[in-house]
N, C-alpha and C positions, 0 to 999 in steps of 0.2 A: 770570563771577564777580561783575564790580561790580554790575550789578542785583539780584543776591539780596542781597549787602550793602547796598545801598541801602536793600531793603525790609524787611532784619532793623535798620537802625539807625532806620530810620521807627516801625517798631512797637514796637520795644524803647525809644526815646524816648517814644511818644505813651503805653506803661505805664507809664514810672514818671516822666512828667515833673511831675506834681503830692507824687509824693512827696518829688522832690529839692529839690522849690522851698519845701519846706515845712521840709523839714532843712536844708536850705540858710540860710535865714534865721534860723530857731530856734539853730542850731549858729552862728552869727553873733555870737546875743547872748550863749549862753551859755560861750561861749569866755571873758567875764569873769564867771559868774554870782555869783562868790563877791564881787567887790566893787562890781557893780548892786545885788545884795542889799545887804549891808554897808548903802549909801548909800540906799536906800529903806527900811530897817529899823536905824536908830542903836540905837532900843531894844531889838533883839533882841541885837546883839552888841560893845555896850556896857555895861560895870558899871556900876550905880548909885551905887556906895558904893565908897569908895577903902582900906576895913580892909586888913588884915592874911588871904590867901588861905587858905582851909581846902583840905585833901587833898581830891582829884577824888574817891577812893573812899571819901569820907568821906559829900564832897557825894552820894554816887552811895545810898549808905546812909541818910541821910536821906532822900532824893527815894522810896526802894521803902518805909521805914516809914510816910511817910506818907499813901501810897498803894499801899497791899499789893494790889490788882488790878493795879499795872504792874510789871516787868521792864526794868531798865535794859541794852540792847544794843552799843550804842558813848557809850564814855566817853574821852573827851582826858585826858590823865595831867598836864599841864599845862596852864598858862593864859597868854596873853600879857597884860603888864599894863597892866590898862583895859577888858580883854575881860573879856566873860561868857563860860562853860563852855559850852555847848550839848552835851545829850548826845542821844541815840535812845533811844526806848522803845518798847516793847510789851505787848500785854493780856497777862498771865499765862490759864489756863485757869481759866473759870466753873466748879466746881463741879456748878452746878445745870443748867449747859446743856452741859457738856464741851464747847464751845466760846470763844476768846479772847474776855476784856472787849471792848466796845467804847469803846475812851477819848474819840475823838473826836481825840485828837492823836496823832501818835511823835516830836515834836521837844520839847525843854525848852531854853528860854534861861534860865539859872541864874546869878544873883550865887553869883562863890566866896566873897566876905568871908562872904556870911550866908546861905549858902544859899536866898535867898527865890528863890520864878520868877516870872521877869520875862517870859515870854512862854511861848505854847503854841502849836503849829500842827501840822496833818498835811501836812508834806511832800510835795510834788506831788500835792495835791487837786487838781481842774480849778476852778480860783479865781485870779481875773485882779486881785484884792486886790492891795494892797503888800505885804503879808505872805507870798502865796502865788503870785506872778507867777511868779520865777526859777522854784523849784520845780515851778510848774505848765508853763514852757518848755519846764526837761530833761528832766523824763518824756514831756513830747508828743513832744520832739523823737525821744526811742526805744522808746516803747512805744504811742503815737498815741490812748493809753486805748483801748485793743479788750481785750478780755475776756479773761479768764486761764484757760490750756488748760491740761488734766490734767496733772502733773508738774511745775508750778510756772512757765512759760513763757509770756508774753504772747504771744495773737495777733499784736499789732501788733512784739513783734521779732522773732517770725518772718516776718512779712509782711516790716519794713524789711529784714531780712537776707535774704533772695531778692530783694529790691530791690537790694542794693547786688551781689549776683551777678552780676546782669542789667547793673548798670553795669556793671563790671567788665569784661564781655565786650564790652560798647557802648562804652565808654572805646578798646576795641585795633579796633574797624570802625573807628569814628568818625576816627582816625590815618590808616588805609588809606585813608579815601574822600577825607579833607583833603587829599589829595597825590594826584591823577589822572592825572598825568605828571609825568616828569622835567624836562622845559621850563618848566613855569609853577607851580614851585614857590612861588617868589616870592608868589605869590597869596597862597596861605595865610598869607600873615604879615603884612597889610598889611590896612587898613581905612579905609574907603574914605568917609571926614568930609564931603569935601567933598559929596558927592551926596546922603548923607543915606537917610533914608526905608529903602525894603527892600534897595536894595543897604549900606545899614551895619547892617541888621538879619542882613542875612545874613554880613556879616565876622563882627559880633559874634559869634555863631556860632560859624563855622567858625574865624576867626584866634584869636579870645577862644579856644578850646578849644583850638587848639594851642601857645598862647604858656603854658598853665597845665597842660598835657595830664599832664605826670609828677607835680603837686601831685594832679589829679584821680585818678590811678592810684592813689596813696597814700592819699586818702581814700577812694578806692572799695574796696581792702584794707583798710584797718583796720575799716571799714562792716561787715565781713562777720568780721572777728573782734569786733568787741565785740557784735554782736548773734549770732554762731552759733559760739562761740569749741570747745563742746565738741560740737556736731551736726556742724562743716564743719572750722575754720580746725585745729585742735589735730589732729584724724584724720591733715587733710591734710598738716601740717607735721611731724609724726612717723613719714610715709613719708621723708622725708630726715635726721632728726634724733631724736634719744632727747630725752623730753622727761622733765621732772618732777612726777612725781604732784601734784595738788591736790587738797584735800579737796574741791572745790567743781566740778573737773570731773571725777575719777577716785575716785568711790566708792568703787567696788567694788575698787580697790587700794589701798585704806588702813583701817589695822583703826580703821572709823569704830564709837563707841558710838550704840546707837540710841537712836531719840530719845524723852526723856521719862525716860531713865534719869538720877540726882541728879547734879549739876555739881557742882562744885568751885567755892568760894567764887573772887572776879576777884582778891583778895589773895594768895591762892597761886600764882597764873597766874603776877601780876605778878613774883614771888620767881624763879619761874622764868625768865620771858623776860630779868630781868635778868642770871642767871647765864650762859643761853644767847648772850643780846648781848656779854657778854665773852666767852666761849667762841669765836663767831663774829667777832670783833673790830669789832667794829660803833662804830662812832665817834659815836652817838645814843644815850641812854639812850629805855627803851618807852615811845611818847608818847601812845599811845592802844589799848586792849583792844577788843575789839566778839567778843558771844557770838553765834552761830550756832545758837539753839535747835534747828531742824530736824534740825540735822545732832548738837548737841553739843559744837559746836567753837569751841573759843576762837582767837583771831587777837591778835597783839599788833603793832603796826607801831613803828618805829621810828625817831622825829623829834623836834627841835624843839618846843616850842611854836609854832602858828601853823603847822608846820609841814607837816600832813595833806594839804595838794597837791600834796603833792611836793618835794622836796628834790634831789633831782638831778633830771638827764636823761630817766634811766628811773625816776624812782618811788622809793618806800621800801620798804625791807625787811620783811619778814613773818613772821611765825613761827605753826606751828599747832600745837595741842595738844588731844588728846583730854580731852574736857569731863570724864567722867568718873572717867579712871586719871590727868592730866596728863602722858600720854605722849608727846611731842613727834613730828608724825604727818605734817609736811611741812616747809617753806621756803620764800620766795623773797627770793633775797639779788639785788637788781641787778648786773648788774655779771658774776653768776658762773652756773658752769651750763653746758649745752650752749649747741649755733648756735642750736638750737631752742626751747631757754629765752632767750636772746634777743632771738631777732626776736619769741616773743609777749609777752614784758615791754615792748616798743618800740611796741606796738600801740597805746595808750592814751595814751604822750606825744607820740606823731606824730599821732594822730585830736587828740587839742585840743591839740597846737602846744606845750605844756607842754616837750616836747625839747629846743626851739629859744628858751625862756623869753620875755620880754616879745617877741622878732619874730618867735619861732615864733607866740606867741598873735594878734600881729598880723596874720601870713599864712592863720591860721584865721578870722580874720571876714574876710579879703578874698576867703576860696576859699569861705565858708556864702552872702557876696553875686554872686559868680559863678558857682557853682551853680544858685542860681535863675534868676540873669540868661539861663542858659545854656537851661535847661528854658522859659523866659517864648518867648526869640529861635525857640529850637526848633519849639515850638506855634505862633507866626506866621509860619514859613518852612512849617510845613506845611498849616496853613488857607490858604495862600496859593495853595500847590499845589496847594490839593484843587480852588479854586475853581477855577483855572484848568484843571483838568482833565475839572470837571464842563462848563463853557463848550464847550471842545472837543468834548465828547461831544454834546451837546445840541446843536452847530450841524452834526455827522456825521449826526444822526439827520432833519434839516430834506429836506423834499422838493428834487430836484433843481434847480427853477426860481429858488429861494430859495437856491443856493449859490454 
């Protein structure tokens, strides 16, 4: 049995070892991207002007009158003071091409005193800019820019999410083979400084992944629910638990409006989520709406200003409403729900450490640089082996006089 694990965690390594090394590092940086950015882009999400704030949906009304080709999608309901607004946008449909404008951006950094904008950018362009770095990180880090398959799905996170499978499974060998006897346990957990060279290439390794082994299992699971949450991880996890319809993964149980039918002005949403928020006793008033054209669906979260990373543990509260009847068409309240609402609500603050707030975020850049470190040790424990294997062969094959 250990030689076939051997040779399933050699080639399940040697596939996806460039991809973990890649996430690894990327997931590194972007563990802080909101204040890299912040600090490489003051102008983006800094006011200019210290007035007196106008309403976000005021700002949001302005921003579409004076570009009636764009569609305001996520707008912040408050402003923390000092900051600019940043909303999301999108082309509305051309007319003449029945096809979206092409704006060239979907981000607006927006003075609230005066509505001017102060910045534009398309969010995760492949642009190593200071304006487009972070942005250009986190989409590498989970969609690797590979091309976008029918039904709205990037190649590359279905590629990373069959990657993070194949960990998954390689994460429970890789356990098995670190422990080859009951005697010489000890091994595994020791590394071995003073010698250097390939025997600390290979602790690194083999102890490096056992001393991290349960942080790696957890990021190897959440891997595979944030990139395959409604193809794998939701299927699977509602063979043991009732979960809760989403608009976003359970369509076809929810009386979604199709798309392209007239929405309902973000003003009336917002009347709503407010009533709703006290209804649900929610302890935030709606800190930000974002429409779902494709679907029709409004989203109202509920934070804070500054708050949109999260506020607790698990995340912020949600509310969906059919674009539009404004018929209120899901939920998710943290905190409440089945096991199985949940553990997939936990999926998100355990993949960037946000759970465990400033040490959880700490232990997510120390596990994006272990990852690689892990894939890097991997690949020269196995070039190592190959040669020495190739040697062998090659001195078996030598006429007999010559052995």
């Amino acid at each position: 049995m250990r030689p076939l694990l051997v040779k399933l965690h050699r080639w399940f390594g040697i596939g996806i070892a460039l991809f973990l090394f890649m996430s690894g590092l990327t997931g590194a940086v972007i563990a802080w991207d909101h204040e890299l950015d912040a600090a490489l882009n003051p102008g983006f999400y800094h006011a200019r002007s210290n007035g007196p704030e106008l309403p976000p949906l005021e700002l949001a009304r302005r921003v579409e009158a004076a570009d009636p080709r764009l569609r305001v999608t996520y707008l912040p309901l408050g402003v923390e003071p000092g900051h600019a607004l940043q909303m999301r946008v999108e082309g509305r449909i051309d007319p003449a091409t029945n096809a979206p404008y092409d704006l060239g951006f979907n981000q607006l950094s927006i003075d609230p005193a005066t509505g001017a904008i102060q910045g534009r950018r398309e969010w995760g362009a492949p642009s190593l800019s200071r304006l487009n770095v972070l942005p250009f990180l986190y989409q590498l880090h989970y969609t690797l820019y590979l091309p976008w398959m029918v039904g709205g799905l990037s190649t590359g996170v279905w590629l990373l999410g069959v990657v993070a499978i194949v960990w998954l499974f390689d994460s429970l060998i890789a356990l098995v083979l670190a422990f080859p006897s009951a005697k010489s346990w000890r091994k595994s957990l020791v590394f071995r400084v003073k010698r250097g060279g390939y025997p600390l290439t290979f602790d690194l390794h083999r102890s490096g992944g056992v001393w991290v082994w349960g942080l790696l299992l957890v990021i190897a699971t959440t891997s595979v629910s944030m990139n395959l949450p409604a193809q794998v991880m939701r299927p699977v996890v509602s063979l043991f638990s009732t979960l809760t319809p989403s608009p976003f993964y359970d369509a076809g149980k929810l009386p979604i409006p199709k798309p392209g039918s007239a929405a309902l002005p973000r003003e009336r949403i917002v009347e709503l989520a407010r009533e709703a928020g006290r209804g649900a006793q929610l302890a935030a008033a709606p800190g930000a709406i974002y429409f779902a054209s494709a679907l029709n669906v409004y989203a109202v979260g509920y934070f804070a200003p500054g708050g949109d990373e999260g506020e607790s543990p698990l995340g912020n509260p949600w509310i969906y409403w059919n674009g539009a009847t404004g018929e209120r068409i899901a939920s998710n309240l943290p905190g409440r729900g089945s096991a199985g609402d949940l553990f997939m609500e936990a999926q998100f603050p355990l993949h960037s450490g946000r759970i465990g707030g400033l040490a959880g975020r700490i232990a997510v850049s120390f596990m994006g640089v272990t990852v690689a470190l892990l894939s890097v040790t991997g690949l020269v424990i196995w070039l190592k082996k190959r040669r020495a294997r190739r040697k062998i062969g090659r001195a078996l094959q030598l006429p007999s006089r010559f052995v």
